[in-house]
KEKE-3310 file (N, C-alpha, C; in steps of 0.2 Angstrom, whole numbers, plus 5000, padded with zeros to 4 digits):
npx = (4680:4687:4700:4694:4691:4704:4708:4699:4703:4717:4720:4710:4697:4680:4673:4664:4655:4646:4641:4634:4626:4621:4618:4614:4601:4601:4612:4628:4634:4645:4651:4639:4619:4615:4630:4634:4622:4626:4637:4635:4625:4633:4643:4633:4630:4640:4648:4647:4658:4669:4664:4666:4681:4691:4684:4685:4682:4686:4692:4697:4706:4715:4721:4727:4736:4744:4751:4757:4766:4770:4779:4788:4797:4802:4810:4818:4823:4831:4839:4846:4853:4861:4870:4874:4884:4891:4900:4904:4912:4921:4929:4934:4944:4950:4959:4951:4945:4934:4928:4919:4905:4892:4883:4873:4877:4891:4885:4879:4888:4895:4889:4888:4900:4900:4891:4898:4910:4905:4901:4913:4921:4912:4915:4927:4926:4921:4932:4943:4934:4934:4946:4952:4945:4951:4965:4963:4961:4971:4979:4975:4975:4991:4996:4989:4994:5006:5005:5002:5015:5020:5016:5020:5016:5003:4986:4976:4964:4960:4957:4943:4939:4945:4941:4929:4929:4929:4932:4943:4946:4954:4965:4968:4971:4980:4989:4994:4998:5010:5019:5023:5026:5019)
npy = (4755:4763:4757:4746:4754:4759:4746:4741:4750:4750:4737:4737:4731:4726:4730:4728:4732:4727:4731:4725:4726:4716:4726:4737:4743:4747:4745:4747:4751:4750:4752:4761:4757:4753:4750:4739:4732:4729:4722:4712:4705:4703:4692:4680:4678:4670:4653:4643:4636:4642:4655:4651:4648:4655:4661:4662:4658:4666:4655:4648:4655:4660:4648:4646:4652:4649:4638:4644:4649:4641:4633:4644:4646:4631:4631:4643:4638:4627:4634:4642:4630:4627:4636:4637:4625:4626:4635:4630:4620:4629:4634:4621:4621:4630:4625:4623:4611:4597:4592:4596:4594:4586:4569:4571:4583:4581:4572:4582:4589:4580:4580:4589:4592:4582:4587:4599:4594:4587:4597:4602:4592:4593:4603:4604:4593:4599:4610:4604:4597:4606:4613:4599:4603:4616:4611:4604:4612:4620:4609:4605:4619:4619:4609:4613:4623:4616:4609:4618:4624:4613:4613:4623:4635:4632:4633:4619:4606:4599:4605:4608:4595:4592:4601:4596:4586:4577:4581:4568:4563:4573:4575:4561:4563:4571:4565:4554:4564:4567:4557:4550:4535:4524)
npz = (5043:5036:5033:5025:5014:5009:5007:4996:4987:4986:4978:4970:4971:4973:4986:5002:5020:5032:5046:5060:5078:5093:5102:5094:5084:5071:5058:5052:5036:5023:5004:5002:5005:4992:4986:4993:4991:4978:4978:4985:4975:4967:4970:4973:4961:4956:4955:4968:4972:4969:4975:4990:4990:4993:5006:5024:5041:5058:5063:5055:5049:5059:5062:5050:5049:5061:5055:5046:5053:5058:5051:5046:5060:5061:5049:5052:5061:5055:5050:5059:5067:5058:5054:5067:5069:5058:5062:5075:5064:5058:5070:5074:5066:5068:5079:5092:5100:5102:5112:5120:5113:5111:5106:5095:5092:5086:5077:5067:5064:5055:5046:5040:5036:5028:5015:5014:5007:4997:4990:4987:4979:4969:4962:4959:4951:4940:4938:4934:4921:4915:4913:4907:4894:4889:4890:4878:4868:4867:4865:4851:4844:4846:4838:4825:4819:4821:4809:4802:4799:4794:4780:4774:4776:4774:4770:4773:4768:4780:4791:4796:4796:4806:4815:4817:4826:4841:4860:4866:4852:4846:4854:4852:4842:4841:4847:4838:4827:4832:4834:4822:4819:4823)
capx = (4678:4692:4703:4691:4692:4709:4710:4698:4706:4722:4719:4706:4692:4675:4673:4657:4656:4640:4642:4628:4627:4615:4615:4609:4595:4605:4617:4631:4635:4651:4649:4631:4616:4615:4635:4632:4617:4627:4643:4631:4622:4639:4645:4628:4631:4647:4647:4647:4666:4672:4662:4671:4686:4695:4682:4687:4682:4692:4698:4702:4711:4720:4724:4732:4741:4748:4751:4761:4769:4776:4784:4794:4800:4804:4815:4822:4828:4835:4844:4852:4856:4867:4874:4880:4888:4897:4906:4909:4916:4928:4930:4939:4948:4955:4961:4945:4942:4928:4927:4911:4899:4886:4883:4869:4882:4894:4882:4878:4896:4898:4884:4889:4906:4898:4889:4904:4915:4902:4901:4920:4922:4910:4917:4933:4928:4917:4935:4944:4933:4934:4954:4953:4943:4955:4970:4962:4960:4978:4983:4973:4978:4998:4994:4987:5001:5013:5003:5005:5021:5025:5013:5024:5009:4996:4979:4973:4956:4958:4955:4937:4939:4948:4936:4922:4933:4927:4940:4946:4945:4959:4972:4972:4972:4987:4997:4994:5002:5017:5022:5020:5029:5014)
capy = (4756:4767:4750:4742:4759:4758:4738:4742:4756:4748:4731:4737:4727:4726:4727:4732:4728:4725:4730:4724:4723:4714:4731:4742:4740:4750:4741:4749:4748:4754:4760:4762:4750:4753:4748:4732:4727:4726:4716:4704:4702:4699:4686:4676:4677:4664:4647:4639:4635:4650:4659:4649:4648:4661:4661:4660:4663:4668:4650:4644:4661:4659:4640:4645:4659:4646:4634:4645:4654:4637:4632:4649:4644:4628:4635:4645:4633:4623:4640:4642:4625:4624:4642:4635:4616:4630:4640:4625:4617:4633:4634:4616:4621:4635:4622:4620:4604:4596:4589:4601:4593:4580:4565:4574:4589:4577:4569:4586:4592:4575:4578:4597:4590:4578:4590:4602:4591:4583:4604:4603:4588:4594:4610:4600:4589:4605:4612:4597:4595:4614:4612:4597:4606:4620:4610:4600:4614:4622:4603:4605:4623:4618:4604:4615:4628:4612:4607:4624:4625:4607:4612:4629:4640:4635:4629:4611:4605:4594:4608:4607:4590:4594:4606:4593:4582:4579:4581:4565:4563:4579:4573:4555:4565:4576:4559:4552:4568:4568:4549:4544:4528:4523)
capz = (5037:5031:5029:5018:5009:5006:5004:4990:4982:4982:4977:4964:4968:4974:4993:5006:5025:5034:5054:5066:5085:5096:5107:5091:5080:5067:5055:5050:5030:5019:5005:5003:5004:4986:4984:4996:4986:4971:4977:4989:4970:4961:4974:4974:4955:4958:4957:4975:4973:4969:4980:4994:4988:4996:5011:5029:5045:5060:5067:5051:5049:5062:5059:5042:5050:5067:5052:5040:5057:5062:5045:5045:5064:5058:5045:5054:5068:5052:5044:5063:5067:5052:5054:5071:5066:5052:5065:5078:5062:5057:5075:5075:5060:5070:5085:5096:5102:5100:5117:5124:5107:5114:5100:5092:5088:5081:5069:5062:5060:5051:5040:5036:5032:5021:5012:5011:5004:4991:4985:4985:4976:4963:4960:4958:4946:4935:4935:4929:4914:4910:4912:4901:4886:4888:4887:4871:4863:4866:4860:4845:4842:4842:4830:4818:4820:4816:4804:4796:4798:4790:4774:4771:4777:4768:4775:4771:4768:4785:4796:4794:4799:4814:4821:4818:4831:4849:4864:4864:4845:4846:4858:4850:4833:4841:4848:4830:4823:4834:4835:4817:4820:4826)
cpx = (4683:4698:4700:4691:4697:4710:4706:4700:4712:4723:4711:4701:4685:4673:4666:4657:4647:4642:4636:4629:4623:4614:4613:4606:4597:4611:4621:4633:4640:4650:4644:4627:4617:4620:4636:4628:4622:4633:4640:4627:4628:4641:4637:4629:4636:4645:4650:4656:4669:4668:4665:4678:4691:4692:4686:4685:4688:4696:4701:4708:4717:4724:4730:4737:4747:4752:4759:4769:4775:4780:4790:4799:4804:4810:4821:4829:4834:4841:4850:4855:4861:4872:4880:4884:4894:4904:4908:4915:4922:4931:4936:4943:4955:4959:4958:4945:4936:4923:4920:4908:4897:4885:4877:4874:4886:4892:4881:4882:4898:4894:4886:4895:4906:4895:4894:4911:4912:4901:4906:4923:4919:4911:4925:4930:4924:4927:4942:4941:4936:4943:4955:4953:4949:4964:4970:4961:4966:4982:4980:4976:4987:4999:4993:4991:5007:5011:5004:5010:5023:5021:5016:5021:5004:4993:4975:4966:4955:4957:4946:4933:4938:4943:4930:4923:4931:4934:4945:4948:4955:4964:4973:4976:4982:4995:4998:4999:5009:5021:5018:5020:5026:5009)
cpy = (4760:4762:4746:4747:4756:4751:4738:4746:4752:4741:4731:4731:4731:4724:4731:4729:4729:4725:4730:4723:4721:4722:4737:4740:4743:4746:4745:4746:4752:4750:4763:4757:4747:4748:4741:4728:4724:4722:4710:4700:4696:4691:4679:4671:4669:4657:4645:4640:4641:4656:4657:4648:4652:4664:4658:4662:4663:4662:4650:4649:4662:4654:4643:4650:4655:4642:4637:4649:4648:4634:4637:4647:4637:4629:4638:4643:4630:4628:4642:4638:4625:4630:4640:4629:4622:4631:4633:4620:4621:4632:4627:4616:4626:4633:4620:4615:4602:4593:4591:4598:4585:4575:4568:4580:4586:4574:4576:4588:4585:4577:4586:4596:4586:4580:4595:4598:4588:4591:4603:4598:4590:4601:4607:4596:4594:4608:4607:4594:4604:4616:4607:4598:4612:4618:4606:4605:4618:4617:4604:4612:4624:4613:4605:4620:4622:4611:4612:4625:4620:4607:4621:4636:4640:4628:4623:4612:4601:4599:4608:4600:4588:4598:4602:4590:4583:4581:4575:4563:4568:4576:4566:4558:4569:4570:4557:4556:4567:4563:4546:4540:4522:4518)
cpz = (5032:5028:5024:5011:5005:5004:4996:4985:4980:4979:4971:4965:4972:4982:4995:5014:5027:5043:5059:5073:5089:5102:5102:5086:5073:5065:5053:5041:5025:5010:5003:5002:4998:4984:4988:4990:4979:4972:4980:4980:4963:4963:4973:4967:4952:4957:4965:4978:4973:4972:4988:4995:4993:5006:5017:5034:5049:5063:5061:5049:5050:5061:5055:5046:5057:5060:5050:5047:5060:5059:5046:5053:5064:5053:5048:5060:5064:5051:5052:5064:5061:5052:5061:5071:5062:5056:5070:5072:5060:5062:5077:5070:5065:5078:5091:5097:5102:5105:5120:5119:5111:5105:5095:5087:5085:5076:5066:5058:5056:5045:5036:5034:5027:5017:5008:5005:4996:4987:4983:4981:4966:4957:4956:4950:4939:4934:4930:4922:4911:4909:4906:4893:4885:4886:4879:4868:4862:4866:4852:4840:4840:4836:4825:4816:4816:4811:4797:4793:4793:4783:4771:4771:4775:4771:4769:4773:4776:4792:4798:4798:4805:4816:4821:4824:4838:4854:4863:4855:4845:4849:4856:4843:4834:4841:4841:4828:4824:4835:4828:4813:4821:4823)
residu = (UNK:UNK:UNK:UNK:UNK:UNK:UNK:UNK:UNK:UNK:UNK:UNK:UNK:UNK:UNK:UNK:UNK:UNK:UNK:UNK:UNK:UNK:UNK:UNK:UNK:UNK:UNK:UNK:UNK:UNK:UNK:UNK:UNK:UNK:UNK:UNK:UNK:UNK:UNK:UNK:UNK:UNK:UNK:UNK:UNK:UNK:UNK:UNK:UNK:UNK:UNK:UNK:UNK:UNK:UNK:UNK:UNK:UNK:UNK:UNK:UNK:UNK:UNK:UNK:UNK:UNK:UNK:UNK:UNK:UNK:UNK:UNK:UNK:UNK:UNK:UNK:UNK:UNK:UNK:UNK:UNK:UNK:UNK:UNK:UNK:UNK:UNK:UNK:UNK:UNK:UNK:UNK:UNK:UNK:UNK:UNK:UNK:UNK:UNK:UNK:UNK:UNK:UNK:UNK:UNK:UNK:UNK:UNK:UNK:UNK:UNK:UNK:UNK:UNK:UNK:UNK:UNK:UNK:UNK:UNK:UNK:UNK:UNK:UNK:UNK:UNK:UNK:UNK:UNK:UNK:UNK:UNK:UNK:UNK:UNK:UNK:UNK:UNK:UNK:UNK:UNK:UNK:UNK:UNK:UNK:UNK:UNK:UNK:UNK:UNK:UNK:UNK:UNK:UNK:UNK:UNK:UNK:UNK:UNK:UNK:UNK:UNK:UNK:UNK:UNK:UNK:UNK:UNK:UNK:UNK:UNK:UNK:UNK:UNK:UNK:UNK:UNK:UNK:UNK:UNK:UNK:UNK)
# end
């Protein structure tokens, strides 16, 4: 009785239990007939659906509880497995051989190297654009510096232009500038 207390104090709702035994003729009731009567009244009040909704007994209880118990085992299995293929793959990094791995451990270590590599590839090619933009714009930014310089410091209306310009747009605009034999 004193968990259902607390379950209703801290979850703020509306709770009452009903304890009967076939050896006493005496029901147990928390927390008064009274308080029963009116949440057995509320619940009746329910439509069907939502009155069952949240109902369970104890296999099904259980069921959900074996259920959810053997996802996380699962999981788990997966989050080891791949922590161990990791270290045997460091491990042959650090001159291991490979020789003790059964064909199942060699597909895995192939597949976490193909995964590793498809991260490292992408990370490669994320810095390669961010390297690209940064050298077009320290192309663009000497261009407009020569450009200053060959107008005797004074800023032209084609800046305006020029910053509307995409990456490529800029580094043709810069070879333009510099090869104007072209």
């Amino acid at each position: 009785m004193k968990k259902v207390s607390e379950l209703s104090t801290l979850c703020g709702i509306d709770a009452c239990v009903i304890l009967s035994s076939p050896y006493d003729s005496h029901s147990e009731v928390w927390p008064s007939p009274l308080g029963v009567e009116h949440v057995l009244a509320r619940l009746k009040k329910m439509p069907e659906m939502e009155q069952s909704k949240k109902m369970v007994n104890q296999e099904s209880f259980l069921m959900q509880r074996i259920a959810k118990g053997n996802q996380q085992i699962l999981k788990q299995r997966k989050d080891n497995r791949e922590k161990e293929i990791t270290r045997v793959m460091f491990q042959s990094l650090t001159g291991k051989g490979l020789q003790h791995l059964n064909f199942v451990d060699l597909n895995d270590l192939g597949w976490m190297i193909g995964q590793n590599l498809k991260e490292i590839n992408k990370r490669i090619e994320s810095l390669n654009k961010e390297a690209q933009s940064v050298a077009a714009a320290a192309a663009a930014a000497a261009a407009a510096e020569q450009l200053n310089i060959k107008n005797g410091g004074k800023v032209t209306e084609e800046k305006p232009a020029f910053d509307a310009m995409d990456a490529t747009q800029r580094q043709q605009w810069f070879v333009d500038l510099v090869n104007p034999s072209e």
